[in-house]
C-alpha positions as CSV (number, residue, x, y, z in Angstrom):
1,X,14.3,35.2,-13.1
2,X,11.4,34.0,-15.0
3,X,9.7,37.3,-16.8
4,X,5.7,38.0,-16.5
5,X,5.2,36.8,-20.1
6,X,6.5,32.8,-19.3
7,X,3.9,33.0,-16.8
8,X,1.0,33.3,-18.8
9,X,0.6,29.8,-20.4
10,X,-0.2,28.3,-16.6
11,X,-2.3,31.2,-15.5
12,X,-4.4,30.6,-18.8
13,X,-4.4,26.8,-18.1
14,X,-5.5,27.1,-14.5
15,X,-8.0,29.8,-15.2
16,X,-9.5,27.6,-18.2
17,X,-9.7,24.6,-15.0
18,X,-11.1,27.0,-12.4
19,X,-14.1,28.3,-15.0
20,X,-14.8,24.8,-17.1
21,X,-15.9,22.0,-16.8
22,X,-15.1,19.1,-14.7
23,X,-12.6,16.2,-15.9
24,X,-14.8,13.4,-17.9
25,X,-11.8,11.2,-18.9
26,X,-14.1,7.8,-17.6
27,X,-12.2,4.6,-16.0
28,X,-14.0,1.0,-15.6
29,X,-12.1,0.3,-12.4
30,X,-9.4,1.3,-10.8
31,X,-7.1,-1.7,-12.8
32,X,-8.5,0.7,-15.6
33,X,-7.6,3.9,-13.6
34,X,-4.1,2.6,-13.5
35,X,-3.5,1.7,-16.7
36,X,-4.4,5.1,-18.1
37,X,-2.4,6.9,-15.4
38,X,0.9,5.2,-15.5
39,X,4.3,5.8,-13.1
40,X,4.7,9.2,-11.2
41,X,7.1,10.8,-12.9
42,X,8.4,13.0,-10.0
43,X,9.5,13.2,-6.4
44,X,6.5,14.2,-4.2
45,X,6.8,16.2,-1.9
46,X,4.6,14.3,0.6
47,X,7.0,11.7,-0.1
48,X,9.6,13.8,1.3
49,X,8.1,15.2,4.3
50,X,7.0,11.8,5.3
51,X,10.4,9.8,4.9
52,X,12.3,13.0,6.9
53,X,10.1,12.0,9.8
54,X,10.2,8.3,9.9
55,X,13.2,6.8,12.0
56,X,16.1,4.8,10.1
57,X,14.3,2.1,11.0
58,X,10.8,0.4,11.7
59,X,8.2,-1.1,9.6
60,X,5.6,0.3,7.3
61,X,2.6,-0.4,5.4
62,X,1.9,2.1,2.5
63,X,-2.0,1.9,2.2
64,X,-2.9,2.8,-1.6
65,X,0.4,2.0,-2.8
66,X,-0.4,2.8,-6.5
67,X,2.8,1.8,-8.3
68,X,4.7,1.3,-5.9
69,X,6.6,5.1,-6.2
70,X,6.2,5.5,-2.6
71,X,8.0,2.6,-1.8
72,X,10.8,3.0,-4.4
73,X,11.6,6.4,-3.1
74,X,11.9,5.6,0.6
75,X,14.2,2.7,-0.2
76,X,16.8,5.5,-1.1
77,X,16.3,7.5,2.1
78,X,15.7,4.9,3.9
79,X,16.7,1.5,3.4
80,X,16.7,0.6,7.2
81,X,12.6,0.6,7.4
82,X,10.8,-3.1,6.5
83,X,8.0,-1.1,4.0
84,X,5.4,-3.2,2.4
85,X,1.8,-2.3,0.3
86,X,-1.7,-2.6,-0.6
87,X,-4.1,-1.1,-3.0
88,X,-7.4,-2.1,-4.5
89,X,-6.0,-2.4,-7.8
90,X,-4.7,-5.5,-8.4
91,X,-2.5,-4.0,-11.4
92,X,-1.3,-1.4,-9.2
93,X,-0.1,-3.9,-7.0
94,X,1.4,-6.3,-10.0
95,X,3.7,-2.9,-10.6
96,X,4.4,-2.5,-6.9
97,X,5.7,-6.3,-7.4
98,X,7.5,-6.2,-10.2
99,X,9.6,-3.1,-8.6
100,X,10.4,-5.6,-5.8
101,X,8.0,-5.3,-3.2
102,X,6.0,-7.5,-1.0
103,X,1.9,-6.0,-2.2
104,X,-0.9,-7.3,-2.0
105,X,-4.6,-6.8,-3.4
106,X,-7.1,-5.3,-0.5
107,X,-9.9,-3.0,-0.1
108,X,-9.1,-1.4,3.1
109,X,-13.1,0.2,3.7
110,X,-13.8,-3.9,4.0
111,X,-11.0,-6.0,4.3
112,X,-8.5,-5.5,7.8
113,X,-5.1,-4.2,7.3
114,X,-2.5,-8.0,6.8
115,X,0.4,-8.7,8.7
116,X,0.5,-5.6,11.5
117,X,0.2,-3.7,13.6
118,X,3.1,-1.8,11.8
119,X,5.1,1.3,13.3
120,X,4.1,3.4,10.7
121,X,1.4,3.4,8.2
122,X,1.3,5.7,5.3
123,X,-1.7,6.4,3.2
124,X,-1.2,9.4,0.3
125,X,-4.4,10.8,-1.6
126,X,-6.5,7.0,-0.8
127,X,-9.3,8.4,1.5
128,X,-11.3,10.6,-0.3
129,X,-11.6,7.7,-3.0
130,X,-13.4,5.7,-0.5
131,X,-17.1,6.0,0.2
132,X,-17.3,4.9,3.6
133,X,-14.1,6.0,4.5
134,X,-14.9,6.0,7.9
135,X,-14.3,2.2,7.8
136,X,-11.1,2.4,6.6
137,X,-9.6,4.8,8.9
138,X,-10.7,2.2,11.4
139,X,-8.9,-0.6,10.1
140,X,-6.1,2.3,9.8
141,X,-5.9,2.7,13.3
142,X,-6.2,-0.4,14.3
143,X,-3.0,-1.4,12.4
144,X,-0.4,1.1,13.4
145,X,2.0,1.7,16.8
146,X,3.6,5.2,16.1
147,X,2.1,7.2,13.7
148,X,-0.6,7.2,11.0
149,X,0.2,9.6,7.7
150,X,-2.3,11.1,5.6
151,X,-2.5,13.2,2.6
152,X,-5.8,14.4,1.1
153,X,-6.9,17.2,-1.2
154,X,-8.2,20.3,0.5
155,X,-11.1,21.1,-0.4
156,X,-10.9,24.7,1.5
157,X,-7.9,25.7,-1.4
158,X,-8.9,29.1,-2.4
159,X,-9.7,27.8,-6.3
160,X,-12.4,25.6,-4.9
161,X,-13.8,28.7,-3.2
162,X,-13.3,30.7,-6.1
163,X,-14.9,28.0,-8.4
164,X,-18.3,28.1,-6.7
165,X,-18.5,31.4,-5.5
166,X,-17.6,33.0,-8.9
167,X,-18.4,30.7,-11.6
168,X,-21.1,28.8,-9.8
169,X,-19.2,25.1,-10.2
170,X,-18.6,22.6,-7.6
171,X,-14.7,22.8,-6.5
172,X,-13.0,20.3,-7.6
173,X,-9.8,18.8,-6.0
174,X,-6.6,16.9,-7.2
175,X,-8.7,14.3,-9.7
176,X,-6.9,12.9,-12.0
177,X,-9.0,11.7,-14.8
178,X,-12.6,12.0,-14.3
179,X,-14.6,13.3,-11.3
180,X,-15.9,10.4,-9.9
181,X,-12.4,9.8,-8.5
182,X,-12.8,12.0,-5.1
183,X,-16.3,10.8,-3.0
184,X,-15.5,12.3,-0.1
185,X,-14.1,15.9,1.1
186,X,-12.3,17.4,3.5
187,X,-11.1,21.3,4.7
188,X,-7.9,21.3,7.4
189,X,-10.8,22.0,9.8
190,X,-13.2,19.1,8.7
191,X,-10.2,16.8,8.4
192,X,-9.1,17.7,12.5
193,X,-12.3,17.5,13.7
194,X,-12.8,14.2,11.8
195,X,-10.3,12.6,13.2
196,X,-10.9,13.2,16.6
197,X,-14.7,11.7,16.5
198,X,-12.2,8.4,15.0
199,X,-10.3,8.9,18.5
200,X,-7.2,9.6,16.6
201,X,-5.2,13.0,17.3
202,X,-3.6,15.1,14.7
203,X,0.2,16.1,15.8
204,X,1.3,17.7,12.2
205,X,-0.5,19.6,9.9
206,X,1.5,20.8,6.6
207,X,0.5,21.6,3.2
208,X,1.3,19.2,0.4
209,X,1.8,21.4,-2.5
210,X,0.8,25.3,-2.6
211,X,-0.1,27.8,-5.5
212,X,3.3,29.9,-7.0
213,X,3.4,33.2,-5.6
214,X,1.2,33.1,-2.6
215,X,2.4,32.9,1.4
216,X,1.2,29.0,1.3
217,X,3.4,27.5,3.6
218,X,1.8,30.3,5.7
219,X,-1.6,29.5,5.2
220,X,-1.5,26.0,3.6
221,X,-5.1,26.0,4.3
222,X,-6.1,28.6,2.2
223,X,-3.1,28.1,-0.4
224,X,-2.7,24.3,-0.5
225,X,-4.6,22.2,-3.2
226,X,-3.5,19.3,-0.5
227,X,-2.3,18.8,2.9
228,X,-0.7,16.5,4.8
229,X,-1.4,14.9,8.6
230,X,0.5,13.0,10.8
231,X,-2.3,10.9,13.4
232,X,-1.3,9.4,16.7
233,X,-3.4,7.0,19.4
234,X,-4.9,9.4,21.9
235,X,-2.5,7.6,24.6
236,X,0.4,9.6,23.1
237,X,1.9,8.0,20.2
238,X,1.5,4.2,20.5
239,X,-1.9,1.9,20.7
240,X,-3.5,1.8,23.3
């Protein structure tokens, strides 16, 4: 059982996140972006959730593919779905090759979705990236049968609160490197109501991630620094 004292380092790093300043670590583009990130070096959890609810089989397009982790990981679990990518990033995309998938470059706020409609469509922590990201959710629906999954940051996390209300700074999300990643921001609230002026209804709401030592998977929205949403076609699960 981990004592009080081990937990110290992490409370002082998130307390020095919560209080300073925002992330300044500046990208050119996001062929720059990716380049400084590099290869997840984990199994998500999103990940998780998302493959235990897709059949054995189907096809998928994984919007924002990154790397290509995604894609790696649901090969294990299940090797039965067809699962293809696309991300903005054309050197994302080169490393979604190079682990053997079919990828290909596309801005999904402009360009429509290739090759669908798909059963699935998966699309992790891409949206609030996207300016107009109304657009995309449009060519999002339009591609998909079964289900649409989405995971965003959550702006209604209690740090965000805490962040403006205490130390008078805008909340800040999941960024990565600098704060110009995240344009656009949504509570659990925001993100339902959202999605039902976009005609698409929200069957599953879960939290990503939540913070040690609190009832999250209770209250993922107050506890969640992310959550997770599974969208259907208002006809009940298939396009209309």
């Amino acid at each position: 059982m981990p004592s009080d004292r081990s937990y110290l380092p992490a409370a002082r790093r998130w307390l020095r996140r919560l209080a300073g300043p925002a992330p300044m670590n500046d990208f050119a583009d996001y062929d720059s972006y990716w380049q400084q990130r590099g290869l997840e070096n984990q199994v998500l959890r999103r990940w998780v959730l998302a493959a235990s609810w897709l059949p054995e089989t189907g096809t998928l397009l994984d919007v924002g593919c990154g790397g290509g982790d995604f894609l790696k990981y649901l090969k294990t679990v299940r090797p039965g779905i067809v699962a293809r990518g696309v991300d903005l990033s054309a050197e994302a995309v080169s490393r979604t090759r190079a682990a053997g998938f079919d990828a290909q470059v596309l801005d999904p706020s402009s360009q429509d979705l290739p090759g669908g409609p798909y059963d699935f469509i998966t699309c992790f922590e891409v949206l609030e990236h996207i300016a107009d990201a109304e657009a995309a959710l449009r060519r999002l629906k339009a591609a998909f049968r079964s289900q649409l999954i989405v995971s965003v940051p959550n702006i209604g996390h209690f740090s965000c609160r805490l962040r403006l209300a205490v130390f008078g700074r805008f909340p800040l999300t999941r960024v990565v490197l600098h704060v110009k990643e995240h344009v656009r921001h949504w509570t659990p609230k925001d993100f339902h109501d959202w999605a039902a002026h976009e005609r698409l209804r929200v069957v599953k709401t879960v939290g990503d991630w939540g913070t040690p030592l609190t009832p999250w998977r209770v209250m993922p929205s107050l506890f969640c620094a992310g959550m997770i949403y599974v969208l259907q076609h208002p006809s009940g699960g298939t396009k209309p």
